[in-house]
BALOBA-1460 file (C-alpha; in Angstrom, 3 decimals):
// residues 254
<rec num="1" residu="x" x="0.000" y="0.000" z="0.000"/>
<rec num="2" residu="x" x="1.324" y="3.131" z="-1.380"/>
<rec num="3" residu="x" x="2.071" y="5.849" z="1.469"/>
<rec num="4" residu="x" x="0.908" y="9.460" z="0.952"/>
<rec num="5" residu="x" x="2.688" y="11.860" z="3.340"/>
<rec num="6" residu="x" x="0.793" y="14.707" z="4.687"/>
<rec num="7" residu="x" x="0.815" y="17.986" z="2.479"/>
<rec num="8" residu="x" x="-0.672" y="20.395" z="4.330"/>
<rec num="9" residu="x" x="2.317" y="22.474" z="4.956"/>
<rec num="10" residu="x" x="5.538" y="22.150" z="3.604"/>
<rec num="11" residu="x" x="8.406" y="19.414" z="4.573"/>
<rec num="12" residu="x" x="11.849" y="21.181" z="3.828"/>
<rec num="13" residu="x" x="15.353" y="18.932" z="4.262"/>
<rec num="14" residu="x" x="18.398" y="18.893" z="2.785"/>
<rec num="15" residu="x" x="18.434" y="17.173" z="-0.550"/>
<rec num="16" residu="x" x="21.178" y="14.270" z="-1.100"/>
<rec num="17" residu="x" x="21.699" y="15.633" z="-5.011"/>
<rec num="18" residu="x" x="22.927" y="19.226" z="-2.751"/>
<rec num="19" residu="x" x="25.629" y="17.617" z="-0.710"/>
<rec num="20" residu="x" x="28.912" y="17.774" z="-1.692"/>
<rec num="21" residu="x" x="30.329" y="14.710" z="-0.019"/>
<rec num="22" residu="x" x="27.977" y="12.210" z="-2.462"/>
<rec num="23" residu="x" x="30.435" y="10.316" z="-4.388"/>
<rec num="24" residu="x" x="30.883" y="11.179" z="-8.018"/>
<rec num="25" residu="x" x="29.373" y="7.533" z="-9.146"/>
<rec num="26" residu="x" x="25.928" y="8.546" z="-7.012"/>
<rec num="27" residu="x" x="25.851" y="11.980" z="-8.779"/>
<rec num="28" residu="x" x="26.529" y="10.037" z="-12.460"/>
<rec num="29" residu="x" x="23.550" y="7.955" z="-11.885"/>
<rec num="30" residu="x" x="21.140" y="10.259" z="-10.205"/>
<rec num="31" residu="x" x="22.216" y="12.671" z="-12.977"/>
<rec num="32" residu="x" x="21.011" y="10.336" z="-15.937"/>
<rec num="33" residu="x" x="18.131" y="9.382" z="-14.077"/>
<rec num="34" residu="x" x="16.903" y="13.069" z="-14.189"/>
<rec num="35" residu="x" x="17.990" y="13.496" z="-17.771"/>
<rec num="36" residu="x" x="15.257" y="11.118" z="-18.350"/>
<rec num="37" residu="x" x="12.677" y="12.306" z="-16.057"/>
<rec num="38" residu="x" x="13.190" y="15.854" z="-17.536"/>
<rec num="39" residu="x" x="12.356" y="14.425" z="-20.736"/>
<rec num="40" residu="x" x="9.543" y="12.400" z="-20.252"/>
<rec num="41" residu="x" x="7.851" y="15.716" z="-18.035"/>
<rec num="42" residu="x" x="8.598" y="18.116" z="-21.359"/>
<rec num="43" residu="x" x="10.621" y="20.653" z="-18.795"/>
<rec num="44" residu="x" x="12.260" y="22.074" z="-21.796"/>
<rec num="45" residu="x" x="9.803" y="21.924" z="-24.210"/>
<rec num="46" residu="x" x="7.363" y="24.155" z="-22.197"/>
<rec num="47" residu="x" x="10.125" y="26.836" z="-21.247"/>
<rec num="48" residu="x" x="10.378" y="27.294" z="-24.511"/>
<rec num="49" residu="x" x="7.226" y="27.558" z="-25.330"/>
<rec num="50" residu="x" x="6.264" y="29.912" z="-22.829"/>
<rec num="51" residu="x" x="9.534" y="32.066" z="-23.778"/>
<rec num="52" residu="x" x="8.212" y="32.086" z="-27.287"/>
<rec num="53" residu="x" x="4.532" y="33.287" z="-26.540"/>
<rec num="54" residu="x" x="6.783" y="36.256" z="-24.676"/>
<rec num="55" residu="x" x="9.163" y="36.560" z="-28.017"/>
<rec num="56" residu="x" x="5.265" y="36.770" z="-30.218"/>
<rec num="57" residu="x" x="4.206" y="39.363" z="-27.680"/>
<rec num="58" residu="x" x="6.990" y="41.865" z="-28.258"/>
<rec num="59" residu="x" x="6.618" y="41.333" z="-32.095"/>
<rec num="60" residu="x" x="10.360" y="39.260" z="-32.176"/>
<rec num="61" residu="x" x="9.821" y="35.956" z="-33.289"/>
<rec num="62" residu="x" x="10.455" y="34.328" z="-36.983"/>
<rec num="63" residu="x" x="10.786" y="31.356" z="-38.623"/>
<rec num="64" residu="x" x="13.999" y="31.858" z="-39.087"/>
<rec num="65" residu="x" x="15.927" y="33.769" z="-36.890"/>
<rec num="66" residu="x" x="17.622" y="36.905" z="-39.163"/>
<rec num="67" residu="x" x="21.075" y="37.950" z="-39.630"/>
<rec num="68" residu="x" x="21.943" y="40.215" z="-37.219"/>
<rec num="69" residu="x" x="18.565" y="40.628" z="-35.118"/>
<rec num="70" residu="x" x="18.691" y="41.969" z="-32.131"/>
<rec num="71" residu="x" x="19.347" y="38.992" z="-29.683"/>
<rec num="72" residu="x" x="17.169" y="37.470" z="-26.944"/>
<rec num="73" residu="x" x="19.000" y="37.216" z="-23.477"/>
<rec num="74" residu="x" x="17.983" y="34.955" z="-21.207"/>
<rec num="75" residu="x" x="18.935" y="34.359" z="-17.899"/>
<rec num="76" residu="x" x="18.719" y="31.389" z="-15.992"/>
<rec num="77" residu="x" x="19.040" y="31.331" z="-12.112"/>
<rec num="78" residu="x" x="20.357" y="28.243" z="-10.508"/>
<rec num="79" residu="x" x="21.103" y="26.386" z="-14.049"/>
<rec num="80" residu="x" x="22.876" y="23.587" z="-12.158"/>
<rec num="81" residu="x" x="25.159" y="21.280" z="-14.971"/>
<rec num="82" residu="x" x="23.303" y="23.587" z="-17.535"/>
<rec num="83" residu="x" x="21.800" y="20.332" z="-19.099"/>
<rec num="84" residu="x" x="18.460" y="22.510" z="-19.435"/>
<rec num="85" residu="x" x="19.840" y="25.810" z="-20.390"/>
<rec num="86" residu="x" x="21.848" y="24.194" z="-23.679"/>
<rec num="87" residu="x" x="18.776" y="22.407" z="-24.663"/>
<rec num="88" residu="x" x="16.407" y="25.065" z="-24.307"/>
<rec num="89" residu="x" x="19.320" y="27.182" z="-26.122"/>
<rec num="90" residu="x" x="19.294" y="24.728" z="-28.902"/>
<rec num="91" residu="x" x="14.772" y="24.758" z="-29.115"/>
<rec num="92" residu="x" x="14.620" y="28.260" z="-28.640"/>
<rec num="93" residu="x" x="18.005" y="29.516" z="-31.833"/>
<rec num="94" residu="x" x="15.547" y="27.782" z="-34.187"/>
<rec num="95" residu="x" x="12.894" y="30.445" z="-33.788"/>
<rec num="96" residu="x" x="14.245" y="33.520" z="-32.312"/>
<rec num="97" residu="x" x="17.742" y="35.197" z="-31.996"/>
<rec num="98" residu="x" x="18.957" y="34.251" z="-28.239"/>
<rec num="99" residu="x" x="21.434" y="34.197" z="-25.877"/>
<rec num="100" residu="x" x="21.591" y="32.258" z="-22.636"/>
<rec num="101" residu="x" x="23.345" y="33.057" z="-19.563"/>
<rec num="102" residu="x" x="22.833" y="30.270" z="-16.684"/>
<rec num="103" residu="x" x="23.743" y="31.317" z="-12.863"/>
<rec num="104" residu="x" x="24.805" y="28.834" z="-10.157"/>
<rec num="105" residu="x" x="25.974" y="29.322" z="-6.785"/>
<rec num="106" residu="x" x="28.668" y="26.366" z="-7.116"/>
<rec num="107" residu="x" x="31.721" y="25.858" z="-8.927"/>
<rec num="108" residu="x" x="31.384" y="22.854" z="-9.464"/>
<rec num="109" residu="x" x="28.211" y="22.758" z="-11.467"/>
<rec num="110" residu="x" x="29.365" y="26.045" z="-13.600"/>
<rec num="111" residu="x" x="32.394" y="23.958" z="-14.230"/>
<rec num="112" residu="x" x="30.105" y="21.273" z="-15.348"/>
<rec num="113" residu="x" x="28.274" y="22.904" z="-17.288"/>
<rec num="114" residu="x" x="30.746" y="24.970" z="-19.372"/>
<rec num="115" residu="x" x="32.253" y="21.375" z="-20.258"/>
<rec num="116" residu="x" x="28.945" y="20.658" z="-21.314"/>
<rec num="117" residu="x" x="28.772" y="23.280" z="-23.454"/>
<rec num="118" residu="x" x="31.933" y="22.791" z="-24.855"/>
<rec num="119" residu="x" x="31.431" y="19.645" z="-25.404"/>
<rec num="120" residu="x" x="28.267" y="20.586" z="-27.261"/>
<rec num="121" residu="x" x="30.076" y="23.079" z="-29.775"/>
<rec num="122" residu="x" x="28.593" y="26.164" z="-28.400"/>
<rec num="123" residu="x" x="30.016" y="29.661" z="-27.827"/>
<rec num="124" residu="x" x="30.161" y="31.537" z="-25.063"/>
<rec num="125" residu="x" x="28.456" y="33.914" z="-26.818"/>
<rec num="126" residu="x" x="25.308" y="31.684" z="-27.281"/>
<rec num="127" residu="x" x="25.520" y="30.115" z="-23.795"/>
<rec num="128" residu="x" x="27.767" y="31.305" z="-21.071"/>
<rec num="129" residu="x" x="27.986" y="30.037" z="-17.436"/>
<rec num="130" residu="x" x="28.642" y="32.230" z="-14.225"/>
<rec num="131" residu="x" x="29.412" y="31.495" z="-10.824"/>
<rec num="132" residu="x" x="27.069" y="34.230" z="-9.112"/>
<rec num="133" residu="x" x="24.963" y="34.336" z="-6.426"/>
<rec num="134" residu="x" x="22.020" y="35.916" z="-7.259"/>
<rec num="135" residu="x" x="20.987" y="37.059" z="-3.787"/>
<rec num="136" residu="x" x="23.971" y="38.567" z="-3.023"/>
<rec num="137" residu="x" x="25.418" y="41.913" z="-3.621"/>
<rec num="138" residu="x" x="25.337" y="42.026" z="-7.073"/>
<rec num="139" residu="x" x="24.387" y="44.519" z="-9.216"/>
<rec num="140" residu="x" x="20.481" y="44.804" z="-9.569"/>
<rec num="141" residu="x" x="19.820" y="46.583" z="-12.935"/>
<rec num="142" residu="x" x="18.605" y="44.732" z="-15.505"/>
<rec num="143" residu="x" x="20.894" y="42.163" z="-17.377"/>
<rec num="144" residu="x" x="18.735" y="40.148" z="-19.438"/>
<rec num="145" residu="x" x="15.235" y="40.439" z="-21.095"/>
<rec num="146" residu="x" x="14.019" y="37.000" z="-19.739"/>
<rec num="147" residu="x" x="14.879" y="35.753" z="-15.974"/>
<rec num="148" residu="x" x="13.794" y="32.261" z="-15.061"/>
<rec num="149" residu="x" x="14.330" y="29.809" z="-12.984"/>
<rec num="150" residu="x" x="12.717" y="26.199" z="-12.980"/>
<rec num="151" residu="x" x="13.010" y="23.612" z="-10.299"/>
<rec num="152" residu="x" x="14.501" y="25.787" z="-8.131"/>
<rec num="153" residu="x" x="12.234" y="27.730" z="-5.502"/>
<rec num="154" residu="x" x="11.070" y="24.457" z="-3.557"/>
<rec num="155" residu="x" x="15.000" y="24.631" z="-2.232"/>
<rec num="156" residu="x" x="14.074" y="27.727" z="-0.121"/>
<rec num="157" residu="x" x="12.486" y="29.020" z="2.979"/>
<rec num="158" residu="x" x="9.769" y="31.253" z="1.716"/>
<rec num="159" residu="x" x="11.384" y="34.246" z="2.470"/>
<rec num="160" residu="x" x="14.196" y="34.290" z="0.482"/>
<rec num="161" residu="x" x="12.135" y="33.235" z="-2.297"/>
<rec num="162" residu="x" x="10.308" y="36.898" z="-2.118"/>
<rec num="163" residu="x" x="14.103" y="38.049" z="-2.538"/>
<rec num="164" residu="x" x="14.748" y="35.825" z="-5.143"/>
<rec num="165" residu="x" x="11.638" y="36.974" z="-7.486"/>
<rec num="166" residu="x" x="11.911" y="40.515" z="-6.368"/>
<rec num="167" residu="x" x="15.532" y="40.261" z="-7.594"/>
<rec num="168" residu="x" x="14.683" y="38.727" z="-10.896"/>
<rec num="169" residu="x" x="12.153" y="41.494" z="-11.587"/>
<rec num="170" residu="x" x="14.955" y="43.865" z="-11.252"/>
<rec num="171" residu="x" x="16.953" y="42.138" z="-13.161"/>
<rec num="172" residu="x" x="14.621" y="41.827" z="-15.809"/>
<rec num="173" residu="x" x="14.123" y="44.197" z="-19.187"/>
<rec num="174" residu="x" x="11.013" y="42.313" z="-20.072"/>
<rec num="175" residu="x" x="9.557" y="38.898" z="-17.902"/>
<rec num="176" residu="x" x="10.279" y="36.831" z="-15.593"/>
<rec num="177" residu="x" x="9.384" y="32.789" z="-16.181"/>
<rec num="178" residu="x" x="9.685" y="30.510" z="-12.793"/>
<rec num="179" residu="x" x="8.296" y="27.033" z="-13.342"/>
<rec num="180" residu="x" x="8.435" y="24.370" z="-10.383"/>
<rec num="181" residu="x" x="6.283" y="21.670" z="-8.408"/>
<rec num="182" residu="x" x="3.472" y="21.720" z="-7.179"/>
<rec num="183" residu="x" x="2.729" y="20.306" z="-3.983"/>
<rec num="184" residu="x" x="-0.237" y="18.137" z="-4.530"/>
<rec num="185" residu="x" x="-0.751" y="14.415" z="-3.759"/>
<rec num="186" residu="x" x="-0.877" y="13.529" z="-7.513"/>
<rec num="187" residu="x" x="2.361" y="15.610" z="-8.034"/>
<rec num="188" residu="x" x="4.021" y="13.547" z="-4.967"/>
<rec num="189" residu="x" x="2.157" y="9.942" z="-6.397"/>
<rec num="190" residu="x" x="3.768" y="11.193" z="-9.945"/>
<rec num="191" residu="x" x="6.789" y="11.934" z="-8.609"/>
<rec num="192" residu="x" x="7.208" y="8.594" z="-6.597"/>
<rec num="193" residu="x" x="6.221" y="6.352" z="-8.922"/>
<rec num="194" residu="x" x="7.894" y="8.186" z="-11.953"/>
<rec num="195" residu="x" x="11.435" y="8.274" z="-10.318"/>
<rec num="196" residu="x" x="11.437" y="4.742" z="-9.408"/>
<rec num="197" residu="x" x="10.031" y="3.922" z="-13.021"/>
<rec num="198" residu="x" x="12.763" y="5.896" z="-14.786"/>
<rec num="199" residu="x" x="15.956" y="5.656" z="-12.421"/>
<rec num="200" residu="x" x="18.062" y="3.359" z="-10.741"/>
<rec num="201" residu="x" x="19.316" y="5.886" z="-8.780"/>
<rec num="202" residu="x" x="18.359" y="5.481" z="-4.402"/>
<rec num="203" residu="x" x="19.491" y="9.408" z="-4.603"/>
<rec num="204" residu="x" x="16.925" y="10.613" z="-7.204"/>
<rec num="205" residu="x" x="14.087" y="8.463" z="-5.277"/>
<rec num="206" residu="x" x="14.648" y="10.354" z="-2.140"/>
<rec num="207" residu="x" x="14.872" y="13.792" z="-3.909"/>
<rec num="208" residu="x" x="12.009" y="13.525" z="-6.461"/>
<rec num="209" residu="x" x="9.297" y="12.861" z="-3.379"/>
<rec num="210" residu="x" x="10.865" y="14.965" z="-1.098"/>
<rec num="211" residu="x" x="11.021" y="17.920" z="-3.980"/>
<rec num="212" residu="x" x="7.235" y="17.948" z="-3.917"/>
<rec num="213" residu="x" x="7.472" y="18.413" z="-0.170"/>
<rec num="214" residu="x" x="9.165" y="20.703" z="-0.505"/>
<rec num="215" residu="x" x="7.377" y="22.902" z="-3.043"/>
<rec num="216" residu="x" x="5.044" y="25.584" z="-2.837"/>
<rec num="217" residu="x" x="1.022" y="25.157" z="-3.549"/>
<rec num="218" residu="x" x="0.080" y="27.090" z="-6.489"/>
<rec num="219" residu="x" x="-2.108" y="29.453" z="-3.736"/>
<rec num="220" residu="x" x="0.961" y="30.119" z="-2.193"/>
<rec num="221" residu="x" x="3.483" y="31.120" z="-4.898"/>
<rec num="222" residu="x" x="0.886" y="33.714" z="-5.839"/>
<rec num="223" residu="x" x="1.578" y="35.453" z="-2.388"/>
<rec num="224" residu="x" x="4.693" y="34.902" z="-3.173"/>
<rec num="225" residu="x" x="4.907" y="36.323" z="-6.043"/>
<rec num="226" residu="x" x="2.187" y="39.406" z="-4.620"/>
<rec num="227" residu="x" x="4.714" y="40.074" z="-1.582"/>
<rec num="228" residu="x" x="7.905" y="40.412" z="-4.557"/>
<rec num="229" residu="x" x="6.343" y="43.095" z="-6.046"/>
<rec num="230" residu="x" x="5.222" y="41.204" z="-9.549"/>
<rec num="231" residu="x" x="2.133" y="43.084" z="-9.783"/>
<rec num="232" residu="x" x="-0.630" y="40.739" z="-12.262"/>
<rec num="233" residu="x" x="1.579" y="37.210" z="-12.352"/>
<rec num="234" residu="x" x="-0.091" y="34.720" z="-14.457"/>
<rec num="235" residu="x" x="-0.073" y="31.174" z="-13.143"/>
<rec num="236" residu="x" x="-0.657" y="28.355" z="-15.523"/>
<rec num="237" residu="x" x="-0.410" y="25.108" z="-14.214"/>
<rec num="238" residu="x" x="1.129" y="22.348" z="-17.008"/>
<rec num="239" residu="x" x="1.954" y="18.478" z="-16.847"/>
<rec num="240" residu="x" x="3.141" y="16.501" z="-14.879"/>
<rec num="241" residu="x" x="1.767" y="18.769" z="-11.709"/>
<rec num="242" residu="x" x="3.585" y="21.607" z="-12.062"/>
<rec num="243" residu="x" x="3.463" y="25.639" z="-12.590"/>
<rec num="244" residu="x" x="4.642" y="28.357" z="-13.956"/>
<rec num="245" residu="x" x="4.801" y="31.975" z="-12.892"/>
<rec num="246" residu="x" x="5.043" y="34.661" z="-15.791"/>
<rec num="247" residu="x" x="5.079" y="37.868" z="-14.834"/>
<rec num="248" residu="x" x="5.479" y="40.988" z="-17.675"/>
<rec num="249" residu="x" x="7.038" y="43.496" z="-17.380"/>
<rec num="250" residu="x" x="4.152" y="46.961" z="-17.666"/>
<rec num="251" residu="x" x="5.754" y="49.629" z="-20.649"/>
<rec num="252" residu="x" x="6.615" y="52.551" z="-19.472"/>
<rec num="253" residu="x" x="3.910" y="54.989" z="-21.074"/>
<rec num="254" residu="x" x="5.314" y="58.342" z="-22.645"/>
């Protein structure tokens, strides 16, 4: 019989994937495991979507992207290996002009991920990893048109998730995209059964569960997003039991 925990309120612990003492064979496996869970949940797929109905918006999307177009840049806090960022780099160059820039706190995943994207025959000028900490004293005018995050905020106390959005905002020339869990019991069911199903790893069946624990209710990441400042959010929810927050970004009228 299949255990649902209580979800009332959120359960936040360390996750194993976050501590730097797992041996590199555990991080491998839990790694390819999640390359395969991102795939089968469309992560990607719907980032760029959702980046693209922004693009349409501001009259800057084409079928093919022109020589010498004015460039997308998107920003990606928390990019981890930058697995995500190339890909959606790679969806989103077919359509629209763009340039990613992914953000991690550790070395050790921006040094991942610029092998990555070496590895992958891409530029820094098309994708480009920092070490940054994005809640830290850093300079908060804007640096990007898009700033996004994804499977990132359920890693936080609430209150330095209000810094984190209100920082994006003010970092952003145009929208900010955050898409994460949401902490239902079919989210924690689809999570349970879906890491087991598509990973060996014991480290990505602890995390994947205890992510949705972790995450916010789609109620609350509208506070959230209310207390940050980002004035008119849309939340959509999307498959498999997540959200995303979209906030735009009000012209300045003349």
């Amino acid at each position: 019989m299949l255990f649902f925990p209580d979800l009332k309120s959120r359960h936040l612990v360390p996750e194993q994937m976050d501590d730097p003492n797992l041996p590199a064979s555990d991080h491998q496996l839990a790694l390819r495991g999640l390359r395969r869970i991102n795939r089968f949940s469309g992560t990607v797929s719907y980032l760029s979507s959702t980046i693209l109905d922004l693009a349409r918006q501001e009259d800057r999307v084409c079928t093919v992207p022109a020589s010498g177009e004015m460039p997308w840049v998107l920003l990606d806090i928390g990019c981890a290996n930058g697995e995500n960022l190339i890909a959606l780099y790679r969806q989103l160059a077919k359509r629209i002009a763009v340039r990613c820039i992914g953000w991690d706190i550790s070395p050790y995943a921006i040094q991942s991920a610029k092998e990555q994207a070496l590895s992958s025959g891409l530029s820094e000028e098309q994708v480009r990893f920092e070490v940054v900490d994005a809640l830290g004293p850093i300079d908060p005018a804007p640096q990007a048109d898009i700033v996004m995050n994804s499977l990132f905020m359920h890693h936080f106390e609430e209150s330095a998730v209000v810094r984190l959005l209100t920082r994006s905002a003010q970092l952003a020339r145009v929208a900010v995209v955050a898409d994460d869990l949401n902490r239902t019991q079919l989210g924690w069911f689809l999570a349970k059964t879906g890491c087991w199903l598509l990973s060996r790893s014991p480290v990505v069946h602890f995390d994947g569960p205890q992510s949705v624990r972790a995450a916010f209710t789609c109620a609350e990441i509208a506070s959230i997003a209310e207390r940050a400042g980002l004035v008119d959010a849309h939340l959509m929810r999307h498959w498999p039991e997540r959200y995303a927050l979209v906030w735009r970004r009000q012209p300045v009228r003349s």
